[in-house]
C-alpha atoms as one frame of an Amber mdcrd trajectory, in Angstrom:
protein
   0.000   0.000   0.000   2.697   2.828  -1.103   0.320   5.289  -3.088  -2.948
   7.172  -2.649  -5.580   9.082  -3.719  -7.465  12.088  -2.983 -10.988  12.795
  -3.755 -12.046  16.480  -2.255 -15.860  17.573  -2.347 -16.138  20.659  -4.411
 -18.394  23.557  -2.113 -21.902  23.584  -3.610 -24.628  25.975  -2.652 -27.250
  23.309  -3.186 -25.710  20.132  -1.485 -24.040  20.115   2.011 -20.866  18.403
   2.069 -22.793  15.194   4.300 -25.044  14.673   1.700 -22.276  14.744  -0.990
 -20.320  12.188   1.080 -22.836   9.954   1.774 -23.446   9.948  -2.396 -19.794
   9.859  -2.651 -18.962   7.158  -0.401 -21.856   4.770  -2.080 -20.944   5.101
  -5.342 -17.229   4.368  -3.880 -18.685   1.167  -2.347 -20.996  -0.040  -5.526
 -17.429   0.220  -6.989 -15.619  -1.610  -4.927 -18.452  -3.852  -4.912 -18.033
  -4.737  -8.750 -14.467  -4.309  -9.684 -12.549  -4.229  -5.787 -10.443  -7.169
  -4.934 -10.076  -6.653  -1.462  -6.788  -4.644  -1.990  -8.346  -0.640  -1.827
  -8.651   0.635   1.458 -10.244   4.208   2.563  -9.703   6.831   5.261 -11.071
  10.343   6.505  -8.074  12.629   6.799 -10.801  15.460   7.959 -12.103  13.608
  11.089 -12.160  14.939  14.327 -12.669  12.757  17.415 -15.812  14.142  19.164
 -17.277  14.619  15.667 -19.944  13.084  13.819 -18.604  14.208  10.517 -16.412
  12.668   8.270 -15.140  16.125   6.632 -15.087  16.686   3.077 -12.379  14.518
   1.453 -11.988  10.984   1.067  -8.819   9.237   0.587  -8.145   5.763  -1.211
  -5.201   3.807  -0.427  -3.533   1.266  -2.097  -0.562   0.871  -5.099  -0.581
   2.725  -7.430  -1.905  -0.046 -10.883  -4.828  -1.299  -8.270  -5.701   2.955
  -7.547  -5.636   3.464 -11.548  -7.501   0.635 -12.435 -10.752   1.400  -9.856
 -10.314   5.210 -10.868 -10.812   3.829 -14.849 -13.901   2.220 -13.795 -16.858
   4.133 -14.300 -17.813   4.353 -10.753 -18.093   8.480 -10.213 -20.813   9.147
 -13.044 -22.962  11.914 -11.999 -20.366  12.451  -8.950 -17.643  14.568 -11.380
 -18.926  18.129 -11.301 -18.537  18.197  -7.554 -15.134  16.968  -7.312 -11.877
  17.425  -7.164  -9.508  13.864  -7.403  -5.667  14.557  -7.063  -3.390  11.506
  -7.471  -2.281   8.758  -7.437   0.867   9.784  -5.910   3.370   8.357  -3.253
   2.431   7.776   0.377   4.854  10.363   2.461   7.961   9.096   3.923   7.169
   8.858   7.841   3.816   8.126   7.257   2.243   6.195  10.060  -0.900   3.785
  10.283  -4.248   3.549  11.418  -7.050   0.561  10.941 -10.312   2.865   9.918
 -12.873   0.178  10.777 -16.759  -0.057  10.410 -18.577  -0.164  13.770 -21.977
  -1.770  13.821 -24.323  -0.439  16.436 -27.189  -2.961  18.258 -29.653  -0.375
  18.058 -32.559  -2.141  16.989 -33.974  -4.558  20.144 -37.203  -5.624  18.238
 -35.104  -6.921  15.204 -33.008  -9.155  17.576 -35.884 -10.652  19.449 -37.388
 -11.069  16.084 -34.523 -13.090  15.383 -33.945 -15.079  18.535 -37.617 -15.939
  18.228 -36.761 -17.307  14.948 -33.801 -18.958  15.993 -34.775 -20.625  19.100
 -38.383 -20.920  19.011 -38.520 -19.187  22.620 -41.862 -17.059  22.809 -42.065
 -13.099  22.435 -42.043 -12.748  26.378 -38.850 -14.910  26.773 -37.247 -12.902
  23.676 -38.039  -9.746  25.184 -36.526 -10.785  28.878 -33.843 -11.678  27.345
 -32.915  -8.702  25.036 -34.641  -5.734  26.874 -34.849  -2.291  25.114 -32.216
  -0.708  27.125 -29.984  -2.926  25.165 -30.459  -0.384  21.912 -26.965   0.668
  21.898 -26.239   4.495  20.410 -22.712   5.005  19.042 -21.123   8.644  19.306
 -18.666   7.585  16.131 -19.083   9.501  12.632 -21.518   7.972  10.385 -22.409
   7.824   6.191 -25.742   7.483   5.737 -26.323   4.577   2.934 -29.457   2.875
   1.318 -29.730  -0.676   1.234 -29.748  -2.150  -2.242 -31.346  -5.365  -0.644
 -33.926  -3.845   1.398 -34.524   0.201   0.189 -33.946   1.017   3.980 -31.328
   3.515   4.824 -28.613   2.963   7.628 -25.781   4.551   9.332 -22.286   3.193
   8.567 -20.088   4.095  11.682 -16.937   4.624  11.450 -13.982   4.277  13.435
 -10.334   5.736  13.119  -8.445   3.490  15.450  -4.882   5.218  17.255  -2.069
   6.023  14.636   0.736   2.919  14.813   3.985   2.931  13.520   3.617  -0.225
  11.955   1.532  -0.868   8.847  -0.642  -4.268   9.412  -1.468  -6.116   5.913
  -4.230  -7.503   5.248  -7.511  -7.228   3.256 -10.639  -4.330   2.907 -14.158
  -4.701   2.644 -16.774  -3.526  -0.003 -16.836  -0.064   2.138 -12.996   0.256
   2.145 -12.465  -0.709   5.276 -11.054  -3.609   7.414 -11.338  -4.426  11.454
  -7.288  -4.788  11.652  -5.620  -3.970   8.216  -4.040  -0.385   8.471  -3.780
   2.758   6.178  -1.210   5.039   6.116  -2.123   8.103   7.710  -0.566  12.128
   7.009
């Protein structure tokens, strides 16, 4: 993972800057989706802790053939106008590391008794002493809001930058870019 790309969000008068990430960021994951191969991941460098933003620019990560190829995809139609995309270029010597991970928040008690009910057979009462609603868990982590292609529904994808390492950890990314242990290098 030795190069990198940057893709800023362009200031429009019609569109904050969340709702041009969130489009942004799921075009970047229908990508990945299609033509990824585990070997792209994606960071923040605008994040703040204590913020639920995610800033304006997006970075890729990865070498330099695998950043070219996804770029010649067609994955940023309708996205162009309101962009700016610098790179691929070198990582900075010194850089350091940081696994930028996707944290999934229980917030939705009635789903999981739903699904223990299903699971177990146990009846609604049982379900319901078992996973009580003050189990609904609320993360304070940025977030992209994203629709389900499956369902329609929309959801929050948290995400989490993890404390900058020295080392670099290899490994593989998700569909979204990201990975629980696998680091990007972070400037």
């Amino acid at each position: 993972m030795d190069h990198y790309l940057e893709i800023r969000l362009l200031p429009d008068p019609e569109f904050p800057a969340t709702t041009l990430m969130n489009a942004l960021f799921s075009k970047f994951h229908r990508g990945l989706a299609s033509h990824g191969k585990g070997t792209i991941g994606v960071s923040f460098p605008d994040v703040k802790d204590g913020h639920r933003g995610l800033g304006s620019r997006l970075r890729l990560h990865g070498s330099a053939a695998d950043l070219r190829d996804f770029m010649g995809a067609d994955w940023l139609t309708g996205m162009r106008d309101h962009l700016a995309i610098d790179g691929p270029a070198p990582v900075p010597a010194g850089a350091r590391h940081r696994v930028v991970r996707r944290v999934q928040a229980h917030s939705n008690p009635e789903r999981e008794r739903r699904r223990l009910i299903a699971r177990k057979g146990i009846s609604p009462d049982e379900a319901r002493a078992a996973i009580p609603d003050s189990r609904a868990e609320q993360l304070d982590l940025p977030f992209i809001l994203l629709n389900s292609r499956s369902t329609g529904q929309q959801f929050r994808l948290f995400v989490e930058h993890l404390p900058v390492e020295d080392e670099a950890r290899k490994g593989c990314f998700g569909s979204y870019g990201l990975s629980p242990a696998t680091t990007v290098p972070w400037f």
